[in-house]
Backbone as ProteinMPNN parsed JSONL, in Angstrom:
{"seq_chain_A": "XXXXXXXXXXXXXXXXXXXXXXXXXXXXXXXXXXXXXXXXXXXXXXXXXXXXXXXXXXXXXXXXXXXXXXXXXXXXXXXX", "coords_chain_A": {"N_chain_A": [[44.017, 21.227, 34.239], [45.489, 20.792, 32.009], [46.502, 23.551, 30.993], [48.638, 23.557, 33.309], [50.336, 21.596, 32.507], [51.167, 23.07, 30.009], [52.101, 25.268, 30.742], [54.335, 24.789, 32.072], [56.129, 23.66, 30.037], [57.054, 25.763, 28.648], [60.012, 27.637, 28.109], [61.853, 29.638, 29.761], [63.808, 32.788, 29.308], [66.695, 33.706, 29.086], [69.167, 34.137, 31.605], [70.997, 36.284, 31.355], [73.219, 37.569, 28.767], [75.791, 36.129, 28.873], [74.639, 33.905, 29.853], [72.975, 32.776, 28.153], [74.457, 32.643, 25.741], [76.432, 30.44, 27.085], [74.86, 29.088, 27.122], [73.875, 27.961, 24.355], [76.256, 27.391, 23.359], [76.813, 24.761, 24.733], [74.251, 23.406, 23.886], [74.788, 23.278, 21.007], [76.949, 21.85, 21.101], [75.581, 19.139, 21.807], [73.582, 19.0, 19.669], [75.25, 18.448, 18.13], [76.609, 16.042, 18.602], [75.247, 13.88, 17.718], [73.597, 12.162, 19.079], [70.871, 12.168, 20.054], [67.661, 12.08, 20.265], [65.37, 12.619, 17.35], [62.578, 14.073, 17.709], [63.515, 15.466, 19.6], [66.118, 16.622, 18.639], [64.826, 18.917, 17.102], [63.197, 20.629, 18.895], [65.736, 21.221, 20.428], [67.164, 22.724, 18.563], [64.725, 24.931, 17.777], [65.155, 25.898, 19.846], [67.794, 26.758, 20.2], [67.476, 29.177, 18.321], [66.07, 30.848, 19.316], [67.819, 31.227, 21.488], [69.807, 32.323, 19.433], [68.261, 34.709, 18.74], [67.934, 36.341, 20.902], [70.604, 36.549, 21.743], [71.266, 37.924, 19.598], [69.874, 40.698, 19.876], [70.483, 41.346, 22.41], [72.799, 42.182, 21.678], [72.725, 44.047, 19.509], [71.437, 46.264, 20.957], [73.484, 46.674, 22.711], [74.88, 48.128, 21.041], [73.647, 50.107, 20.153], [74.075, 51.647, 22.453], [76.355, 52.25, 22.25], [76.745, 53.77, 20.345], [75.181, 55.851, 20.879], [76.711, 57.451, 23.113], [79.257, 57.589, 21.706], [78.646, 59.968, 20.234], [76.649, 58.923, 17.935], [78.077, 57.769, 15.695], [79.666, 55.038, 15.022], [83.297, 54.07, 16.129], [86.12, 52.951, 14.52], [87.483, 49.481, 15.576], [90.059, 49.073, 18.217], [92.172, 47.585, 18.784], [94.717, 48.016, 20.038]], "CA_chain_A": [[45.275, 20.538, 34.301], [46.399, 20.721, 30.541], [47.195, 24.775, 31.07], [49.2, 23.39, 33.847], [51.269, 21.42, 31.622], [51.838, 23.156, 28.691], [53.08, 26.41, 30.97], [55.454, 24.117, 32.699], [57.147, 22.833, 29.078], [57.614, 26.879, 28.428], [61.78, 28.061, 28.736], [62.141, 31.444, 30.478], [64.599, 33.715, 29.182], [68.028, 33.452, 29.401], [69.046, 35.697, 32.316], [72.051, 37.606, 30.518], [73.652, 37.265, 27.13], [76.965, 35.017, 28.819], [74.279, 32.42, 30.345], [72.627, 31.948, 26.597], [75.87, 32.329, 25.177], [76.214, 29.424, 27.409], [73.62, 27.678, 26.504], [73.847, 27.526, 23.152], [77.656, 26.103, 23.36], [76.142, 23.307, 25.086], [73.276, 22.622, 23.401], [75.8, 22.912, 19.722], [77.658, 20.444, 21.7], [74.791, 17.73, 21.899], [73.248, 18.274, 18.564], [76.153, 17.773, 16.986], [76.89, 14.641, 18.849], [74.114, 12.721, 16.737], [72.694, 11.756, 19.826], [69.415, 12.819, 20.377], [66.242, 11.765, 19.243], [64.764, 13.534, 16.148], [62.004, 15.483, 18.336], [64.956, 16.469, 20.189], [66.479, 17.338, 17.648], [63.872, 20.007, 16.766], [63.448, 20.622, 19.86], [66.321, 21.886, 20.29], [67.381, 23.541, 16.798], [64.121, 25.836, 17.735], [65.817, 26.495, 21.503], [69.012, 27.002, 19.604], [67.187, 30.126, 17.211], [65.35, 31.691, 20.501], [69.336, 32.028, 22.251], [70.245, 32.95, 18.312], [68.108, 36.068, 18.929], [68.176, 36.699, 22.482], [71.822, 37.071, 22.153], [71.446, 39.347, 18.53], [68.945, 41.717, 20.14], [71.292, 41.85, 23.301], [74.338, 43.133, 21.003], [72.188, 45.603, 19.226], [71.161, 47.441, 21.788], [74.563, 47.642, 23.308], [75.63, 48.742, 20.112], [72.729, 51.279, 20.196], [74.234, 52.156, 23.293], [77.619, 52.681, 22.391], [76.295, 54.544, 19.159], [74.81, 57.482, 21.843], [78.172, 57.634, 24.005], [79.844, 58.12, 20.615], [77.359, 60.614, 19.286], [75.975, 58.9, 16.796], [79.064, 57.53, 14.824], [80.724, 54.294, 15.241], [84.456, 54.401, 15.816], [86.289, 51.249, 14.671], [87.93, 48.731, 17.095], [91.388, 49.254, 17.976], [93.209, 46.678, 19.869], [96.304, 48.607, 20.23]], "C_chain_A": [[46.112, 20.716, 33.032], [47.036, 22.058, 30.772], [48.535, 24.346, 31.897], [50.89, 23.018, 33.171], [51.679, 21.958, 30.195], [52.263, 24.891, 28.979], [54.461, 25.841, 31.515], [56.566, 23.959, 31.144], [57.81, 24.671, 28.503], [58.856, 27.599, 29.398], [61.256, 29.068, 28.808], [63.474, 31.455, 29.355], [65.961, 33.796, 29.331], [68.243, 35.152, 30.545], [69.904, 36.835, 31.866], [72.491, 36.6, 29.454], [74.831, 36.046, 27.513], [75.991, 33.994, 29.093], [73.503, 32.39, 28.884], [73.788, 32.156, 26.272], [76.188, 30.811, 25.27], [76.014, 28.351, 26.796], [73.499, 27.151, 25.477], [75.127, 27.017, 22.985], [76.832, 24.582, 23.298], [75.166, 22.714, 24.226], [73.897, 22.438, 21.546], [75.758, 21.809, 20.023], [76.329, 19.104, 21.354], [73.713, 17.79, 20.847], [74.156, 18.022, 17.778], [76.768, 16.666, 17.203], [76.263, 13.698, 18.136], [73.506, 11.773, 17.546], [71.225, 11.41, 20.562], [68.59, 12.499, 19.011], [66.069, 12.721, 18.348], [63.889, 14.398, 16.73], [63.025, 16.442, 19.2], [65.251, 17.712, 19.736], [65.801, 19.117, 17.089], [63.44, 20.585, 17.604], [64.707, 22.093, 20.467], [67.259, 23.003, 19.345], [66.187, 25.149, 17.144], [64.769, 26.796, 19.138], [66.887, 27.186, 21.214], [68.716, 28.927, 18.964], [67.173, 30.831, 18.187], [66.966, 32.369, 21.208], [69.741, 32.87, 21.093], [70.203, 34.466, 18.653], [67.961, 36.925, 20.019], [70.121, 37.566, 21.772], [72.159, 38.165, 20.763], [71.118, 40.803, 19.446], [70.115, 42.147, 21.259], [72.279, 42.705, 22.452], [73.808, 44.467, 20.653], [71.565, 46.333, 19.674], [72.25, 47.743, 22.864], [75.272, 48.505, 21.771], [74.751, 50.259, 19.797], [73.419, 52.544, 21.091], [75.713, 53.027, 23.14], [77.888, 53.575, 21.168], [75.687, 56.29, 20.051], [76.406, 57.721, 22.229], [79.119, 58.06, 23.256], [79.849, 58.916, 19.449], [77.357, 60.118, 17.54], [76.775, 58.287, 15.499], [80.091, 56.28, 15.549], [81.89, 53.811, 14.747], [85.104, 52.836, 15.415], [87.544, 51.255, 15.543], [89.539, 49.126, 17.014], [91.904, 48.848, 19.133], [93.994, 46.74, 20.281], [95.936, 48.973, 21.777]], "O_chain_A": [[47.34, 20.775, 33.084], [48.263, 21.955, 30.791], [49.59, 24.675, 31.356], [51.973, 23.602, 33.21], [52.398, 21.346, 29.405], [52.607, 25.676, 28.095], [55.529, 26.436, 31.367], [57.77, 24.172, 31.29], [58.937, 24.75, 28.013], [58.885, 27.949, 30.578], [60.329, 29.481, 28.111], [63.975, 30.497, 28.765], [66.029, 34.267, 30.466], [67.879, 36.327, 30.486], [69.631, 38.032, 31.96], [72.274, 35.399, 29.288], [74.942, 35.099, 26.735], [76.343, 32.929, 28.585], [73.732, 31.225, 28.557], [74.393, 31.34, 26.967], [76.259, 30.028, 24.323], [76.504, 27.349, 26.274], [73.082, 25.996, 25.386], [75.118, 25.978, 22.325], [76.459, 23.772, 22.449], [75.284, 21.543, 23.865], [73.436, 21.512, 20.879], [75.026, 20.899, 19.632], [76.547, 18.23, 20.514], [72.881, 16.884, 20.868], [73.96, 17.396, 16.736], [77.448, 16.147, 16.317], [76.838, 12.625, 17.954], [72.967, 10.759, 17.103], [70.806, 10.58, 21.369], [68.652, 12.552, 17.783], [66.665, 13.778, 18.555], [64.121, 15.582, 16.484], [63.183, 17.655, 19.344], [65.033, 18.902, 19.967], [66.42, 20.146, 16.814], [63.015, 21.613, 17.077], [64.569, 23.283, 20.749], [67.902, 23.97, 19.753], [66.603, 26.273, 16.863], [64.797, 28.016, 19.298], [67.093, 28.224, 21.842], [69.573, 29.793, 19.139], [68.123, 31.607, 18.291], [67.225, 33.559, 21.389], [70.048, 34.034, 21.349], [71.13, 35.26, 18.816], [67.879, 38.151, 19.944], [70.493, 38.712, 21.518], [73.046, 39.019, 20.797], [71.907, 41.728, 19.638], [70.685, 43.221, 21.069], [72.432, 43.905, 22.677], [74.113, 45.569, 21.108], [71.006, 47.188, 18.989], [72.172, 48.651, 23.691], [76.109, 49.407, 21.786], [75.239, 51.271, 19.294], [73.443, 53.748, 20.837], [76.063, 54.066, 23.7], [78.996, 54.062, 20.945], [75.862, 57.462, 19.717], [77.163, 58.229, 21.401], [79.931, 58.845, 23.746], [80.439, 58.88, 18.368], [77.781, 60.604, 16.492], [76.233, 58.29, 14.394], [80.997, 56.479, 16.357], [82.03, 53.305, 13.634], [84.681, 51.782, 15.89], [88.273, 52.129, 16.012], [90.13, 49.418, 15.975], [92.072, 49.462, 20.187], [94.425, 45.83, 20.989], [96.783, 49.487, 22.508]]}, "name": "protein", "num_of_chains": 1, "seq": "XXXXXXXXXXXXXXXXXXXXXXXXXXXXXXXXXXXXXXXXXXXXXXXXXXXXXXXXXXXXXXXXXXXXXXXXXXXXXXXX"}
């Protein structure tokens, strides 16, 4: 029974970079309300890191990507 519960308290994955994007708005949002309990708190601060690098790792491997497509040399942005 204990395995039971302590796979249940384990978050999956964010399914793409906008739904952690998401997620981490929201969850800003309600630690910076000063609402939430102190395990919360920590709690979520560690949930907070996990989207942190979810959504790094996502960038740098489109940036990997857009580093091939541009052999090898990235061009800068141009909003024009």
């Amino acid at each position: 029974m204990p395995k039971a519960t302590a796979s249940s308290s384990v978050v999956k994955p964010p399914a793409s970079y906008e739904a952690a994007l998401e997620e981490l708005e929201q969850l800003v949002a309600r630690l910076e309300s000063g609402d939430m309990p102190l395990e919360q708190l920590l709690s979520g601060y560690q949930r907070g890191a996990e989207l942190l690098k979810f959504c790094r790792d996502k960038l740098e491997a489109i940036e990997g990507q857009v580093k091939v497509l541009d052999g090898g040399v990235m061009k800068p942005w141009d909003a024009s």
